[in-house]
Steps between C-alpha positions, in 0.01 A plus 500: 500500500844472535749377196820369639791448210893388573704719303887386449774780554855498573549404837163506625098407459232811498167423610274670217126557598158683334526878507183530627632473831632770717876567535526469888287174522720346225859602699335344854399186311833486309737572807277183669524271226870581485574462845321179538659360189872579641408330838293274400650395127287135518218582723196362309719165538561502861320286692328577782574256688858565674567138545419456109759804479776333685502172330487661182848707613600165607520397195586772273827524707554087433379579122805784476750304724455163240505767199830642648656167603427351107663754382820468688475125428547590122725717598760259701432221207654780255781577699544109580489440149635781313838345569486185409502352159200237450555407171145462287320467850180707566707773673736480261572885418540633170836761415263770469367412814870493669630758326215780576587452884800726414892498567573145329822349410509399161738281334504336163580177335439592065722142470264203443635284816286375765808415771606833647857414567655602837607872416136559419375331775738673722424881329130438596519291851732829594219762409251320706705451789601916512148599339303315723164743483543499105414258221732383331412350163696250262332545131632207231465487142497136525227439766103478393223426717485158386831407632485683812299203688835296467795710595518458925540099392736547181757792597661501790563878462126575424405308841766714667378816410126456507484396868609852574201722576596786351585337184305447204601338149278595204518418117633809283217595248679823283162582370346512730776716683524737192158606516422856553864584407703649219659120491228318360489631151867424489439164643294447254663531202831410600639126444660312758679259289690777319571675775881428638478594856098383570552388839679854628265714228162347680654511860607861432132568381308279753694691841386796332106441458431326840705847697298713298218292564466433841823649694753292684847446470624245212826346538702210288537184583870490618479807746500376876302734734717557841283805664151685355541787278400840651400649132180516339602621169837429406787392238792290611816644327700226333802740498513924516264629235378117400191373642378140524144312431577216718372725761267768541185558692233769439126545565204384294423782187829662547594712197824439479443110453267609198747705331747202504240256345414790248922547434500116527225438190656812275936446549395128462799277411508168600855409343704704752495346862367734740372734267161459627643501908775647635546692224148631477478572862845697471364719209212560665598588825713770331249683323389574872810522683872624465658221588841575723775241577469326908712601733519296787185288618190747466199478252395744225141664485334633217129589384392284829671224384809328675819370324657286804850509497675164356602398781117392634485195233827496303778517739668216342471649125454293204873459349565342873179283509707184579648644801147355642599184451804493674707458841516845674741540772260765650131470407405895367212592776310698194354740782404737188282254319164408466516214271795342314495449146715153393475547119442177407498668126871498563520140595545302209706221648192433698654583868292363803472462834668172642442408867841537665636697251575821746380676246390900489174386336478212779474700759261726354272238445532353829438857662240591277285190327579245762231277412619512098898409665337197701284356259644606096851451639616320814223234380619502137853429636385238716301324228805509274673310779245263547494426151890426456461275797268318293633465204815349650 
């Protein structure tokens, strides 16, 4: 009688049988089972019946061509949605969500305000406009999900920014963003209300977490964008052998990122500015690199990462930030830049963009965040006239 067993082995099923039988008559029967299987994978299912068979084709093939279709629906209402911000709506994405489709732009608001004022507005409006295939992501301290159903209708900012599609405004939880990092213990035991410099300390450590995290490139919220960045992982040098944090790009799990947030936990010092940015991303960059004056307009490479030459966001350097807000004779063409960084840090006298000023800055934001110009500024100014007419 024969005994017929499936046996599981890499790659392939034996056919096992009773060794009673002889050798030959088991190859012949073998070799036909074999072959019919391979031709004929479904046979004991086929119909007889070819009209049976056809209609059943018929509608596999409709079966596989809705399957196929459904899925490219969900598809196209990803990519339909994916940039667009629907605050607390049921496609309303989450930052992980955001984030894990790769390449964001980040920028940060630590302060508690809800009103982005223009430079902000115009530092993110500017990324999507020249990152158009990227997401670019406003985080604020100040924002919760609670509040988030009334900010189109109360800031005018807010509704500027979320109708872009590629821009998305979420609230700034630093636990959550800690976790699974060397910041969180330090997080955790530090004080915020004894801390002098809190705002630039957890900005400083935020930028940090979500690069390591998730890759991108994180910028501040005073640098305008003017053309994309060709570098993956880079530094932007502030001066020769000084390196900036309010930009830098790398990708997800890079090891340099972790060393800074280990360097940034055990050199901690929150009563010297910077000590925890610039600073740490200086020191750290030169326990990789020997760090050699520029000469000229070309970038510096070390240990696969780039240190762009100053003149990509800081050709108007800090000690001349006002020159921004002034009359030029000649507008500077910045053909070596990527992005221009306005240090509103310096700007203590609160400079800002007035329509019909002439401005440096004016122009910038009329090239660059047009929609920010017409509606934060030109709108402002004509609301300020409006009221005076009033009042008189």
């Amino acid at each position: 009688m024969l005994q017929t067993v499936w046996v599981s082995s890499p790659g392939s099923w034996t056919l096992r049988e009773s060794e009673h039988h002889h050798r030959g008559r088991r190859r012949s029967w073998r070799c036909r089972f074999l072959r019919t299987v391979i031709q004929h994978p479904c046979r004991r299912h086929v119909p007889r019946c070819p009209g049976k068979t056809r209609m059943l084709r018929k509608i596999q093939i409709c079966l596989c061509f809705c399957f196929v279709s459904g899925i490219l629906y969900e598809i196209s209402l990803l990519s339909s949605c994916v940039f667009n911000y629907l605050p607390m709506s049921q496609h309303y994405l989450t930052p992980e969500q955001v984030l894990n489709l790769g390449k964001s732009i980040i920028f940060l608001e630590t302060t508690e305000r809800l009103e982005p004022p223009p430079l902000v507005s115009c530092s993110v409006e500017s990324a999507a406009r020249i990152y158009q295939d990227r997401a670019v992501i406003l985080f604020m301290k100040g924002l919760t999900n609670e509040t988030a159903l009334d900010l189109n209708t109360s800031y005018a900012a807010f509704s500027l920014l979320s109708s872009m599609k590629n821009v998305f405004i979420f609230p700034l939880q630093m636990e959550t963003v800690f976790q699974e990092t060397p910041l969180l213990q330090w997080y955790n035991q530090v004080v915020p209300e004894q801390e002098k410099n809190w705002v630039h300390v957890s900005s400083d450590a935020s930028r940090l977490a979500l690069i390591w995290k998730y890759g991108g490139i994180y910028m501040d919220t005073d640098v305008i964008s003017i053309r994309p960045i060709p570098e993956r992982s880079f530094l932007a040098a502030q001066k020769s052998r000084f390196s900036s944090n309010g930009i830098f790009g790398f990708p997800a799990r890079h090891k340099f990122v972790w060393d800074c947030m280990e360097n940034f936990v055990l050199k901690y010092n929150g009563n010297i500015w910077g000590n925890q940015g610039p600073f740490l991303m200086t020191r750290m960059l030169k326990t990789l690199c020997n760090l050699t004056d520029f000469e000229g307009t070309e970038d510096h490479s070390c240990q696969n990462i780039s240190f762009l030459n100053p003149q990509r966001f800081y050709p108007i350097p800090y000690p001349a930030w006002s020159r921004y807000y002034q009359v030029w004779d000649e507008s500077p063409n910045f053909n070596h830049s990527y992005a221009l960084h306005l240090w509103n840090f310096m700007n203590h006298n609160r400079k800002a963009v007035v329509a019909g000023s002439n401005t440096l800055a004016e122009k910038l934001y009329k090239a660059y965040c047009p929609t920010t110009y017409e509606d934060l500024i030109q709108n402002a100014k004509q609301r300020d006239f409006t009221r005076s007419e009033d009042d008189v």
